[in-house]
C-alpha positions as CSV (number, residue, x, y, z in Angstrom):
1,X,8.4,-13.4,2.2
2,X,6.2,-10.9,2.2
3,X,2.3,-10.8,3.4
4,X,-0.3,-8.4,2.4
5,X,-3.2,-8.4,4.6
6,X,-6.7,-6.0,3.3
7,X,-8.8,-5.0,5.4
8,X,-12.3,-4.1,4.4
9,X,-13.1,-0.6,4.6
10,X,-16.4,-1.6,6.4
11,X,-14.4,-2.4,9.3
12,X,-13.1,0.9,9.8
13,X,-9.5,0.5,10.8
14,X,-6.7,2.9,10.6
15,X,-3.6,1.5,9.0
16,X,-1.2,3.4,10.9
17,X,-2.9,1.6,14.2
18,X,-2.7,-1.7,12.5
19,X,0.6,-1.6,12.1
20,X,1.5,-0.5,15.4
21,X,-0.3,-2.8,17.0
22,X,1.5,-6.1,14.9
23,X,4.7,-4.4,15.6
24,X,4.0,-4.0,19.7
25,X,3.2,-7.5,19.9
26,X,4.6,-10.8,20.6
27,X,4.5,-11.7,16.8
28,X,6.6,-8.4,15.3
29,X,9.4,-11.3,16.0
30,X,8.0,-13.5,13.1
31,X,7.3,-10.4,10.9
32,X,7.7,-6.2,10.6
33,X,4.3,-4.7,9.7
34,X,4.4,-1.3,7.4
35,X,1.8,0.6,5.4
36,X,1.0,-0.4,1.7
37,X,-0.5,2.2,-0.5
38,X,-2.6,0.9,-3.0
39,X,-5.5,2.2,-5.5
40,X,-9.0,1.8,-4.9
41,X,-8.6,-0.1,-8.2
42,X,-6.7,-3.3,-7.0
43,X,-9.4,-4.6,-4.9
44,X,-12.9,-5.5,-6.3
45,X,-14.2,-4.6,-3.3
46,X,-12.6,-0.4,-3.7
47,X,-10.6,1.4,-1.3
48,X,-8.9,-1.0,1.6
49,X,-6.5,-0.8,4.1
50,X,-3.2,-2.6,3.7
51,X,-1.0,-3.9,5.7
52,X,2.6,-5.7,4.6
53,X,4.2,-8.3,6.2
54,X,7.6,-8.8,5.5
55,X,9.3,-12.1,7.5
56,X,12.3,-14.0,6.6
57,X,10.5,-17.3,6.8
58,X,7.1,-18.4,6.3
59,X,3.8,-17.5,8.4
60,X,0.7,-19.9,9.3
61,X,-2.2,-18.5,8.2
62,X,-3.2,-19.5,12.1
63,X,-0.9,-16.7,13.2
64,X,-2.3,-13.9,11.3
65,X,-5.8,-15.3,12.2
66,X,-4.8,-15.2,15.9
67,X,-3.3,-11.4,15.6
68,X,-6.5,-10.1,14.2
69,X,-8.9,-12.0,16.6
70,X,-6.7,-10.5,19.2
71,X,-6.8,-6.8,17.6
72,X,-10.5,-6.9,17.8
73,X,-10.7,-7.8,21.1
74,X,-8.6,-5.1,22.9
75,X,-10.1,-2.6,20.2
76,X,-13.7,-3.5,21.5
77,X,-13.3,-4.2,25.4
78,X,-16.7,-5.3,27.0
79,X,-18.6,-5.4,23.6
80,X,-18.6,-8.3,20.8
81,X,-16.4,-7.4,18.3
82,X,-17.1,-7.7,14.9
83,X,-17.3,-11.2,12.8
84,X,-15.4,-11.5,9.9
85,X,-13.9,-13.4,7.2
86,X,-10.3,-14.2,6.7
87,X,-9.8,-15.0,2.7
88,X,-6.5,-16.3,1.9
89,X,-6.0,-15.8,-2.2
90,X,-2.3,-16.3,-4.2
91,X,-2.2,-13.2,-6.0
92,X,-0.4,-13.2,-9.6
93,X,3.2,-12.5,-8.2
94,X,2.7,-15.7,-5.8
95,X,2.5,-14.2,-2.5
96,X,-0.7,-14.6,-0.5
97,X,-3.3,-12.0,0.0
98,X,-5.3,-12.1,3.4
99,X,-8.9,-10.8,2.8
100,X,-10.3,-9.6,6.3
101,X,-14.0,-8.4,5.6
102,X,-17.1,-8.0,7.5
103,X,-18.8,-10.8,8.0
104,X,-22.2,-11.2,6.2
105,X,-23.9,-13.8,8.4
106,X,-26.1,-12.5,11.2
107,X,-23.9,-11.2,14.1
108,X,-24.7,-12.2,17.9
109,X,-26.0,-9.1,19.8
């Protein structure tokens, strides 16, 4: 089954990072991350960085949830790290889409 994850561009992550970063951890046993191209015309919200999942069974949405609470810490040591959203949608073809945005509500300094 494969997984798309998008990452809003507000977030300012380099695919190429993401993907290492799944792959260099504990749950690249569950899943293999690689880079998605898509068109800015996909998403409502434009251009965003993709990630695909491909795993031979299924993945709790807890898992990816974890992984990118995770990423954020190590990428921001000793300073909060971004809030966000995680919005799980089926897309046409019937896999998932995991929506990681920015979060709107007020952030804790």
């Amino acid at each position: 089954m494969d997984y798309r994850l998008a990452f809003d561009p507000a977030l300012d992550l380099a695919a190429e990072e993401l993907a290492s970063a799944w792959n260099a951890s504990e749950y690249a046993e569950q899943a293999t991350a690689s880079l998605q191209p898509v068109s800015a015309a996909s998403f409502p919200m434009g251009e965003m960085t993709v990630l695909l999942l491909s795993a031979a069974l299924s993945i709790p949405a807890s898992v990816i949830s974890t992984f990118i609470s995770d990423y954020f810490k190590r990428k921001f040591p000793g300073k909060q790290p971004p809030v966000v959203e995680v919005t799980t949608i089926t897309t046409p073809d019937g896999e998932p889409l995991f929506i990681i945005r920015k979060s709107i509500e007020r952030q804790e300094s």
